[in-house]
Every structure is written in structure tokens, then in C-alpha cells.
C-alpha positions as CSV (number, residue, x, y, z in Angstrom):
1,X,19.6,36.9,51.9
2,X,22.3,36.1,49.3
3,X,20.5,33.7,48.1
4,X,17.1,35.1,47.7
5,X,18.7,37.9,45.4
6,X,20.0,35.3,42.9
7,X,17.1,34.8,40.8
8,X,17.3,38.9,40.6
9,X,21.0,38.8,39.4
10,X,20.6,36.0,37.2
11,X,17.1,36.9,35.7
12,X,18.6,40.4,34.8
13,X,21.3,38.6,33.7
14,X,19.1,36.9,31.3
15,X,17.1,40.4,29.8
16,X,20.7,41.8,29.3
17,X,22.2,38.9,27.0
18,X,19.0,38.9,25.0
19,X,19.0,43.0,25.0
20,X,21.8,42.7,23.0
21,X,19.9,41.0,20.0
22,X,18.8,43.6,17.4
23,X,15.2,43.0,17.1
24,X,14.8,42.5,21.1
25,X,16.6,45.5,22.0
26,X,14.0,48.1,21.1
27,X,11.4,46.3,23.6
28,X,13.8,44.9,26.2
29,X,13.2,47.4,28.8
30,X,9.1,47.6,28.4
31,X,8.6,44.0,28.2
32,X,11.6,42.1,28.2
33,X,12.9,43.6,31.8
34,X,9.3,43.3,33.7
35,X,8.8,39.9,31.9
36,X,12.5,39.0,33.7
37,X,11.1,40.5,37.3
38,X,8.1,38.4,37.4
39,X,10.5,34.9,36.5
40,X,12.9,36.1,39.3
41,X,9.5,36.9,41.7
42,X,8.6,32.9,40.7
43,X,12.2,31.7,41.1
44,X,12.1,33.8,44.8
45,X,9.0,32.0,45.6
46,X,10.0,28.7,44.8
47,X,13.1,29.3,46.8
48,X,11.1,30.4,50.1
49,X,9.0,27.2,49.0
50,X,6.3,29.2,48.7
51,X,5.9,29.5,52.7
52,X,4.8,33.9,52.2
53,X,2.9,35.8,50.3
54,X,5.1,38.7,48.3
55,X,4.8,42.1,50.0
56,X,5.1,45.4,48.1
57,X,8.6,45.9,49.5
58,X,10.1,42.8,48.7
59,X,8.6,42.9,45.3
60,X,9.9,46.3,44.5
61,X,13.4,45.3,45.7
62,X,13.8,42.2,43.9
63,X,12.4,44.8,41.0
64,X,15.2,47.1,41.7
65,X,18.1,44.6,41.6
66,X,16.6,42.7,38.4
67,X,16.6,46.1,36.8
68,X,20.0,47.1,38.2
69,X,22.1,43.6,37.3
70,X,20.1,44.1,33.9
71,X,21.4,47.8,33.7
72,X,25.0,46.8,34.7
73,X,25.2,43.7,32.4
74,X,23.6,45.2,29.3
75,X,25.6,48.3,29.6
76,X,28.8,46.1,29.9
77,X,27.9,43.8,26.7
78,X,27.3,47.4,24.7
79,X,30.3,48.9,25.6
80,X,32.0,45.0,24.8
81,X,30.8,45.2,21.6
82,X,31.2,48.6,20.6
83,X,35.0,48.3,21.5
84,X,35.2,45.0,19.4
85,X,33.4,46.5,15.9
86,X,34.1,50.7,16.6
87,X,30.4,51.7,15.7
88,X,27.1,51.4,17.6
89,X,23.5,52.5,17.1
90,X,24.6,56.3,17.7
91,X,27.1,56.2,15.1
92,X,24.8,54.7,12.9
93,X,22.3,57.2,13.5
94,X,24.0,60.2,13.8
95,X,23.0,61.6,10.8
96,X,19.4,61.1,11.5
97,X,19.6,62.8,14.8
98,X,21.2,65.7,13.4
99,X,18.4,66.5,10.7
100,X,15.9,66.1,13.9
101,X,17.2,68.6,15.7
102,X,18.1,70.7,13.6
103,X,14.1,70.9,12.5
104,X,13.5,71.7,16.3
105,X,15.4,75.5,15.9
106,X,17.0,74.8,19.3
107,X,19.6,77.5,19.1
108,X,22.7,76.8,21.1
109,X,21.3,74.2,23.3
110,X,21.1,72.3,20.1
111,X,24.3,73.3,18.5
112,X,26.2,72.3,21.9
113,X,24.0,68.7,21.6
114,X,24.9,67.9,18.1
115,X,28.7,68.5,19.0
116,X,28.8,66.3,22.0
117,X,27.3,63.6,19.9
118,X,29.4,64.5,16.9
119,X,32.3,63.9,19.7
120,X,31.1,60.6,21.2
121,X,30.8,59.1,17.7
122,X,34.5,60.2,16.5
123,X,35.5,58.8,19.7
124,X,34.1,55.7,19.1
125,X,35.0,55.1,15.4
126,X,38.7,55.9,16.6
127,X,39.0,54.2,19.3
128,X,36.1,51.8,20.0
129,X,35.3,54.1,23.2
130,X,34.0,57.1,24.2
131,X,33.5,58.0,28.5
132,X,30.7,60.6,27.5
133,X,28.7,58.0,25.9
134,X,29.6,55.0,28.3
135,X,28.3,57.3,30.9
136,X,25.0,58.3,29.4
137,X,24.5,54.6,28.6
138,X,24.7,53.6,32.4
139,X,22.9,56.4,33.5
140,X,19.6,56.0,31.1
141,X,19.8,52.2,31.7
142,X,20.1,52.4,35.6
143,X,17.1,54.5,35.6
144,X,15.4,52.7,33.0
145,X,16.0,49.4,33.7
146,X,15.1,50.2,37.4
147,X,11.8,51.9,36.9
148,X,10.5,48.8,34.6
149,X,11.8,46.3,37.2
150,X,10.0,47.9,39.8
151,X,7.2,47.8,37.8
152,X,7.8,44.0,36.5
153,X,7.6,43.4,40.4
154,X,4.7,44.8,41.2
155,X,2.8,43.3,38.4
156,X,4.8,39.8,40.0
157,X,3.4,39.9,43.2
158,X,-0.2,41.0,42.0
159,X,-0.4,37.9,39.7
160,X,1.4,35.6,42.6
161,X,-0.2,36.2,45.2
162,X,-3.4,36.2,43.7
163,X,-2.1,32.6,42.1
164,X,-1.0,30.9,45.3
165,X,-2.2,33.2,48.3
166,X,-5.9,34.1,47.6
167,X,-7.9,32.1,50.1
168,X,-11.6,31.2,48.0
């Protein structure tokens, strides 16, 4: 089974180095991840030599572990890189955030929000690292990353085995 996952860990592999370019990270998880799934759905196919068609389980699976890999690797090269340079996208943005929700009139909730962020980014200008914000990052991207594999894999096995399995 080892090697059936592979194209899973080295697809997701794949949609976390090029989540860490700028202009790909903002679509990376809604096209880039799924787009990743359905390779690693080919790439299982070709290794089974095409011998079954892909059922809803095995598709949502090798979803899952392209999404996770991509989740673990992605959040790895972020934390990488903001250790090397000491800023990231929420120090950068901080400000901006702020402004937003102070408009919303939260109250404390909000207060209590801008002061864990206001943390995180000190931390990380200091020391290249903040635990608060290393473990939001894995969090959002476990789920995230998860939820659009599993759907990259369903979309996989609806094109493939309409591809290679539909009798005419």
C-alpha cells in the first residue's frame, strides 16, 4: 500500500512548494490542491496499471493524504521561511486587520483577537516564531487542505473513470 500512497505524498508535496510562491498562494488550496489530487488519482492509476476503476473511498483517501502531506509540507516551508526573514503575511497585514475589526464593534471578543494577533506578530518580528501562530497555521491548513483534496479526488475519479472505465 506504501506504494500506492506515493503519488499522494509527492503530489501534495508538489502544491506545497508552489503554495509558497506569492501570486499562487492565494488560490493554492481551491485549485492548486484539487488540481494536485486528480495528478496523484492519475499517477495511482497508472501504478495499478489501470487494472480498477476508482471507488469513492479510495478516491477520498488518496484526497485526504494529498491534502494532508500538502498541509504538513506547506505549513513547514511557512514556518522555514518566516524564521529565516522574521515577518510573514500577518505581520504585514496586521494593521489592516485591526482597522477591520475594529469596524465590526466586537467588544471584548474583538479586543482579546486583536491582542493575540498583536502577540503573534511581536513574536515573530523578535524571534522569527511564534507557537500561537504555528498552531493556527497547521490547524486551518489540515482542515483546509483536507476538505479540497477530498474534493480534488472526487472530481479525479468522476473524470477517470468516466475516461478509461465507461463501457459505450
Amino acid at each position: 500500500m506504501k506504494n500506492k500512497l506515493s503519488p499522494a505524498i509527492v503530489c501534495g508535496f508538489g502544491a506545497a512548494v508552489l503554495s509558497t510562491i506569492p501570486g499562487v498562494k492565494s488560490v493554492g488550496c481551491c485549485l492548486l490542491l484539487p488540481a494536485a489530487t486528480v495528478l496523484s488519482l492519475y499517477f495511482y492509476l497508472r501504478i495499478t496499471s489501470f487494472s480498477q476503476s476508482i471507488s469513492v473511498k479510495t478516491a477520498m483517501f488518496i484526497g485526504l493524504i494529498t491534502g494532508l502531506s500538502s498541509a504538513l509540507f506547506s505549513g513547514f516551508f511557512e514556518v522555514i521561511i518566516t524564521y529565516i526573514f522574521h515577518t510573514n503575511d500577518l505581520v504585514l497585514t496586521l494593521p489592516q486587520v485591526e482597522i477591520l475589526l475594529n469596524t465590526y464593534n466586537l467588544g471584548d471578543i474583538g479586543k482579546e483577537t486583536v491582542a493575540i494577533l498583536r502577540t503573534m506578530s511581536k513574536e515573530i518580528t523578535a524571534y522569527g516564531f511564534s507557537l500561537t501562530y504555528t498552531s493556527f497555521l497547521l490547524f486551518n491548513n489540515i482542515f483546509i487542505d483536507s476538505m479540497f483534496g477530498i474534493i480534488g479526488g472526487l472530481i479525479g475519479m468522476s473524470i477517470f473513470n468516466k475516461k478509461y472505465f465507461t463501457k459505450l
